[in-house]
N, C-alpha and C positions, 0 to 999 in steps of 0.2 A: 490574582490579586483579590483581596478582601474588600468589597466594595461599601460606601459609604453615602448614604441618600442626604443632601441638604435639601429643602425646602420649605417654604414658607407665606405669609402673606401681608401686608400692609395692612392696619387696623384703623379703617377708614370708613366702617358702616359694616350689615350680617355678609355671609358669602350666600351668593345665591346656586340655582340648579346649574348656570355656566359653569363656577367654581368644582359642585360636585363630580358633574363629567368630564371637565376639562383637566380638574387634577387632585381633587379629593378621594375619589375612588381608586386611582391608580394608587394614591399613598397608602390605603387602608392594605390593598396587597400588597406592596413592597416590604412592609413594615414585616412583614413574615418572613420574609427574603434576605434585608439587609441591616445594620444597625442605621437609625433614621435622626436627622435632627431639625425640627419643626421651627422655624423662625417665627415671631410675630415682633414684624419689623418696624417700630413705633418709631424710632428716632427719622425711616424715610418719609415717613409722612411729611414731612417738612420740607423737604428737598423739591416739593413743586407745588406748596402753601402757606401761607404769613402764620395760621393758624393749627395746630395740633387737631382740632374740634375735640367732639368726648372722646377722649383719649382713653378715659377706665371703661369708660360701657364700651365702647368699639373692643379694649382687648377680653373685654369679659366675653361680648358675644362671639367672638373669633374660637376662644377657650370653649364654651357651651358648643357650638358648631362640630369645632374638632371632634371634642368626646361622643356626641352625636351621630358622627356619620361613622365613629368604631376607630378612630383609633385612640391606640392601648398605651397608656402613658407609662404601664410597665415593659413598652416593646421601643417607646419610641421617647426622645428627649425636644418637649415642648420647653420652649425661652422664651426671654422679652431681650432683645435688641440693648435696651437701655441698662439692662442690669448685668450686664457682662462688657465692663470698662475695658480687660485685655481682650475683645476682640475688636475695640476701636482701636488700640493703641498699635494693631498691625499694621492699619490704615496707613502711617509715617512712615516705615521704608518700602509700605508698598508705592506706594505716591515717586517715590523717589526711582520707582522705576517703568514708569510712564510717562511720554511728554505733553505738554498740553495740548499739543496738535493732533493725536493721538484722540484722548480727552474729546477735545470739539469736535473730531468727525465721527463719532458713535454715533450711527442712527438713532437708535435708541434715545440717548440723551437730545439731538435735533425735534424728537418727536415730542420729548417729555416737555420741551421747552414750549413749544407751540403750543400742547394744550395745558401751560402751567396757568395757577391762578394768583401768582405773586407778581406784584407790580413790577418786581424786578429781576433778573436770573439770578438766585444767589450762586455762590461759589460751592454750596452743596453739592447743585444740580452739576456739577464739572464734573465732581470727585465721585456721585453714584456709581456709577462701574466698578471704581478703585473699593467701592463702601460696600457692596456684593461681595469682593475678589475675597474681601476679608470675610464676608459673613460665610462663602464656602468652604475657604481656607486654613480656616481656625480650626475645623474637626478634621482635616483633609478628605474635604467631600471628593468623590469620585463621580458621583452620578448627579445630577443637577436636573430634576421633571421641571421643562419651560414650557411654555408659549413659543411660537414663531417669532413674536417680536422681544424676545430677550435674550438670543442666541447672541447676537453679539456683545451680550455683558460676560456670557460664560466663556467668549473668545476672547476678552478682557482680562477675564481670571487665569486663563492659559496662558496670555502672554505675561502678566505677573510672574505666575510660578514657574516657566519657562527661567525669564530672565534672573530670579531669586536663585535659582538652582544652578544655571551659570555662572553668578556672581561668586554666592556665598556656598555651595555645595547642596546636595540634593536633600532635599528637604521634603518637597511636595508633591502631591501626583498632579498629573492634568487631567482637571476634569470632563467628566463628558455631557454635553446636553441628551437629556432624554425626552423628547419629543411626543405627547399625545398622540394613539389615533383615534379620537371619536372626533366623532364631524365639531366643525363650529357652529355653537350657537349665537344666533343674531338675540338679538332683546326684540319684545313684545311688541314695539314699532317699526321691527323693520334693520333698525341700525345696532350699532357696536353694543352687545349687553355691559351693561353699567350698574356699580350700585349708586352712579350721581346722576345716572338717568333717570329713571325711578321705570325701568323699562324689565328689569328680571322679576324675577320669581324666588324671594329668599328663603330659603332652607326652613328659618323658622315662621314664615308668616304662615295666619290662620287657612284654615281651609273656604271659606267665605272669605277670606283677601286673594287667595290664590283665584277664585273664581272671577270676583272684579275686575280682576288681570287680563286673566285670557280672553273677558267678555270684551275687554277695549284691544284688543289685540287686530295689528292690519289683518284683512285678507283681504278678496277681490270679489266680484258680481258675475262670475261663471259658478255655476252650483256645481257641476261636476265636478267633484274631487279627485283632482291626478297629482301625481308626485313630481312635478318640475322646475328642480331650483334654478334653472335660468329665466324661465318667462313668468313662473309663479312663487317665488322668492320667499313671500309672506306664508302662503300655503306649505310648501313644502317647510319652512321652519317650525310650523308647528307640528304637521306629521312629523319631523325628525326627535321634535320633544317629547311627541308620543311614543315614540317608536323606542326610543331610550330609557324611557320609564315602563315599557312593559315589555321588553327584551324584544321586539317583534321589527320587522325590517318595514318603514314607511311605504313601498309603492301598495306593500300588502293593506296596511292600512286604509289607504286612499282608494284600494277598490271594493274594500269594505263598506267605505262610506258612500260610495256615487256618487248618486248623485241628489247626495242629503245635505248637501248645502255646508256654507260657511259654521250654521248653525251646530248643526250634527257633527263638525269636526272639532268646532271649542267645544261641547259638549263633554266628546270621546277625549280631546286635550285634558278637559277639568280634572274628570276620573281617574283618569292614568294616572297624573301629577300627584294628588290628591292620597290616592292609591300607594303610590312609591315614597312621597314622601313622611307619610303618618307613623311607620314604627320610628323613624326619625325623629321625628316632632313629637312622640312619648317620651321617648330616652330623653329628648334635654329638660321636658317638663320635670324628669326625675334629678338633675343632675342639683344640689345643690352649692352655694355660692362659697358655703366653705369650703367643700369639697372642689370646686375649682380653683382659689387661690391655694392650696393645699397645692396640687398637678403643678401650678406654675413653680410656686417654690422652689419645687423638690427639682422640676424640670433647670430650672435657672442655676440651680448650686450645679446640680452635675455640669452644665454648659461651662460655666466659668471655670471649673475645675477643668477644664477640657480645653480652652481658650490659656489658661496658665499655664498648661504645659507645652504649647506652643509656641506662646509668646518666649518662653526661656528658651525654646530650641533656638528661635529664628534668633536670638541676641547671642546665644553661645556661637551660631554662625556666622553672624556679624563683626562677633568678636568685643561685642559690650562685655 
């Protein structure tokens, strides 16, 4: 089978270094591999706040980002969520084949609730899964690059297409989660990396902000530098940030440094970062703003033309 990459991200602030190694990187290879279709998912923004915030600068910097870390807009189909009406409009028979109770026990959506910042849960927040099914669906993704905690949305989008293909005749493949292996990065305090933390490392900040960063970064009052993420947590997070940015395996690092303290390892962190991130941070210097809405455009027609020809399959199935 001809396999199909969906993925994508919410345009909610820059992506940082988690973003790159957790699943920016892997896109830039795949895209050599597979035909790829890049989300930037404006409309979920809303699904867990009252307010959009900058909505154009967040998708412009998502846009400068992407082009940046290499991928190739002649390899790959970057979109906006909002400008491809037929692949909301899949959203209504897929809805029709999920029940609510279904819906309400998604961890996932339980999690999203918790940490929502709407006064109130809208009905958005029910239907995200079902609002996913469609954005894989529409291209008939095959492969889906998550996180651990979004597995159960692409189990969502299986049992969608499962039941669609029972109903109304085969239609769709079942996708599959494709799972990262590079380690998890925590954020610079310690806890979950966030861009509403203000605890990562973003792709485009200065090399003097990257520095500020790492210099408020936890570590602990043993100087010896060893590599262990059970008892030294904060330590070994940043030798893993080193260790990713200069392809090198962290214990090696930490015997490098002995016993040079806390110091000598943000130091060795700064470098690296610095180091790996700067032909990065050229390229977007170069990228310009026409030239980005340009990539979108072009990105968005092809999507919708693509979301159209589905949308008329699944209704000639239906029998509209």
């Amino acid at each position: 089978m001809d396999h199909v990459v969906l993925t994508g991200d919410r345009p909610t602030g820059p992506l940082h270094l988690g973003h790159y190694f957790g699943s920016l990187a892997n896109r830039v290879r795949m895209q050599d591999e597979h035909p790829m279709y890049v989300l930037i998912a404006d409309y979920q923004v809303i699904t867990d706040r009252d307010r959009p915030g900058e909505i154009q600068a967040n998708i412009t910097d998502l846009l400068l980002d992407y082009l940046a870390v290499g991928l190739d807009p002649a390899k790959v189909t970057i979109f906006q969520h909002s400008a491809v009406p037929e692949l909301n409009q899949l959203m209504l028979p897929f809805l029709s084949l999920v029940s609510v109770s279904e819906l309400s026990r998604n961890p996932t959506v339980k999690d999203e609730i918790a940490h929502s910042s709407q006064a109130a849960v809208s009905g958005l927040m029910f239907t995200y899964p079902v609002h996913q099914a469609a954005d894989i669906l529409f291209c008939k993704g095959t492969l889906v690059p998550v996180g651990r905690d979004q597995l159960p949305h692409v189990e969502v989008t299986r049992l969608v297409a499962r039941r669609f293909n029972e109903r109304y005749g085969e239609v769709f493949p079942l996708p599959e989660a494709v799972m990262g292996e590079r380690p998890l990065l925590k954020g610079l305090d310690g806890g979950k990396m966030s861009k509403s933390r203000g605890n990562a490392i973003a792709l485009k900040a200065t090399e003097d902000e990257t520095a500020a960063l790492i210099r408020k970064a936890r570590t602990d009052t043993d100087r010896l530098i060893t590599f262990d993420e059970e008892r030294r947590p904060e330590v070994a997070n940043l030798l893993t940030l080193a260790g990713l940015c200069l392809g090198r395996k962290p214990r090696e690092l930490a015997d490098e440094i002995g016993d040079g303290g806390g110091l000598a390892l943000k130091r060795l962190t700064t470098d690296a970062v610095n180091d790996f991130l700067r032909p990065i941070r050229a390229r977007r210097r170069e990228l310009s703003a026409a030239g980005v809405r340009r990539v979108l455009e072009e990105g968005n027609a092809r999507a919708r033309e693509r979301a159209a020809d589905t949308l008329r399959e699944v209704r000639d199935a239906m029998g509209f």
